[in-house]
NUVO-38803 format. One record per residue (C-alpha): x, y, z; residue in three letters. Coordinates in steps of 0.1 Angstrom, whole numbers, plus 5000, padded with zeros to 4 digits. Example, Ala and Ser with C-alpha at 12.3 -4.5 7.8 and 13.67 -1.06 7.14 Angstrom:
2
+------+------+------+-------+
!    u !    v !    w ! pavex !
+------+------+------+-------+
! 5123 ! 4955 ! 5078 !   ALA !
! 5137 ! 4989 ! 5071 !   SER !
+------+------+------+-------+
REM end
This chain:
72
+------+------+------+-------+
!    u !    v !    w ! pavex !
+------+------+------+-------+
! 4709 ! 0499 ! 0720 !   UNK !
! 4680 ! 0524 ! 0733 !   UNK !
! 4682 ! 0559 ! 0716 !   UNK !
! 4661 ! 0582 ! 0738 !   UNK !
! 4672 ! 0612 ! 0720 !   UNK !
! 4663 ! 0592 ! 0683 !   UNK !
! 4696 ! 0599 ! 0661 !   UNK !
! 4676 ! 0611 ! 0629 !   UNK !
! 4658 ! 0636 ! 0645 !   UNK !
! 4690 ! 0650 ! 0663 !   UNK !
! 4711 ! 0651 ! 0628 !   UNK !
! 4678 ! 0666 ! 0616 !   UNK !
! 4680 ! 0693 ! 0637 !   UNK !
! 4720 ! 0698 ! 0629 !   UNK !
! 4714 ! 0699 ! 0594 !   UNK !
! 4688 ! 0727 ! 0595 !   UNK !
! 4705 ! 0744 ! 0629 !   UNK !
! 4742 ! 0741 ! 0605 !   UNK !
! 4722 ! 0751 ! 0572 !   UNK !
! 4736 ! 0721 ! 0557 !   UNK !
! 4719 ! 0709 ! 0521 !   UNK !
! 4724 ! 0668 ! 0534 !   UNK !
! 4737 ! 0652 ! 0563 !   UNK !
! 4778 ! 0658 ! 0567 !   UNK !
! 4784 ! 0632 ! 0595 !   UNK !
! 4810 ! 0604 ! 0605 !   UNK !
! 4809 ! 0576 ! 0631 !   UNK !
! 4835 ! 0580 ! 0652 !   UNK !
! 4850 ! 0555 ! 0676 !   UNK !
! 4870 ! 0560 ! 0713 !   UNK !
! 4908 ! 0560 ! 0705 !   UNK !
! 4905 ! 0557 ! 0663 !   UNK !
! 4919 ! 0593 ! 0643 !   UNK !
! 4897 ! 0614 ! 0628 !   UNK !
! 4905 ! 0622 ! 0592 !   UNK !
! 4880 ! 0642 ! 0578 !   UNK !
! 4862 ! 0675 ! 0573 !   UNK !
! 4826 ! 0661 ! 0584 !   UNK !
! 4807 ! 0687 ! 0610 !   UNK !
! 4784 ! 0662 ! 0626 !   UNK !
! 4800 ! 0636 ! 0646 !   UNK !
! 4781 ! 0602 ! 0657 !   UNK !
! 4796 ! 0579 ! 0683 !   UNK !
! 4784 ! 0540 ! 0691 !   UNK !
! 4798 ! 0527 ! 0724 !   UNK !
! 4779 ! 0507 ! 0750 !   UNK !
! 4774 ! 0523 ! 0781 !   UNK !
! 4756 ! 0526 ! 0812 !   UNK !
! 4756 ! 0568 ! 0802 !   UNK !
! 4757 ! 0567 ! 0765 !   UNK !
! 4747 ! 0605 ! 0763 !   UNK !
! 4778 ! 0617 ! 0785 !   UNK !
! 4802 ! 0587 ! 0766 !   UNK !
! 4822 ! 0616 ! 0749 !   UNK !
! 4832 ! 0628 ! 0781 !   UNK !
! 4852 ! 0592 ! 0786 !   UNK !
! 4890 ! 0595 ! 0785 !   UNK !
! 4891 ! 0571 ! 0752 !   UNK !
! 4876 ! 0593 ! 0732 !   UNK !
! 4902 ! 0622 ! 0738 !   UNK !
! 4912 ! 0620 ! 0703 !   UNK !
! 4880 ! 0632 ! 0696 !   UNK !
! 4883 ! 0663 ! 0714 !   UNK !
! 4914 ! 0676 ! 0702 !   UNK !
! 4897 ! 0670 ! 0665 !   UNK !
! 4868 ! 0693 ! 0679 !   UNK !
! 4895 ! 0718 ! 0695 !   UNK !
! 4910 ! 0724 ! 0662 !   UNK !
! 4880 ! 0727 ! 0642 !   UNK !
! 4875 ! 0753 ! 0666 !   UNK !
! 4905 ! 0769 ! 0650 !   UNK !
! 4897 ! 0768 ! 0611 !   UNK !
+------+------+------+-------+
REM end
């Protein structure tokens, strides 16, 4: 798959934006839980708009995680 936006430069830029020591990322996938504490989150699908993909319906687990993250 064709990462315009190159992933190690973008958690890069999270770790020094987030003043994180090392990288504090999970993968996550549309419809699977979330059960962690991990600030940067990384998601693989295929698809014609990879850099809107979160916006997709399946991954509305994934929003409720980032909604209550909010909260802590």
């Amino acid at each position: 798959m064709k990462d315009s936006f190159n992933v190690h430069h973008q958690i890069a830029n999270c770790i020094m934006l987030m003043d994180l020591t090392e990288p504090d990322t999970i993968v996550v996938q549309p419809g699977k839980p979330i059960h962690c504490g991990d600030h940067i989150l990384i998601r693989i699908i295929l698809s014609r708009w990879p850099d809107s993909s979160t916006l997709f319906l399946q991954f509305e687990i994934l929003w409720k995680y980032m909604l209550m993250a909010n909260d802590k």
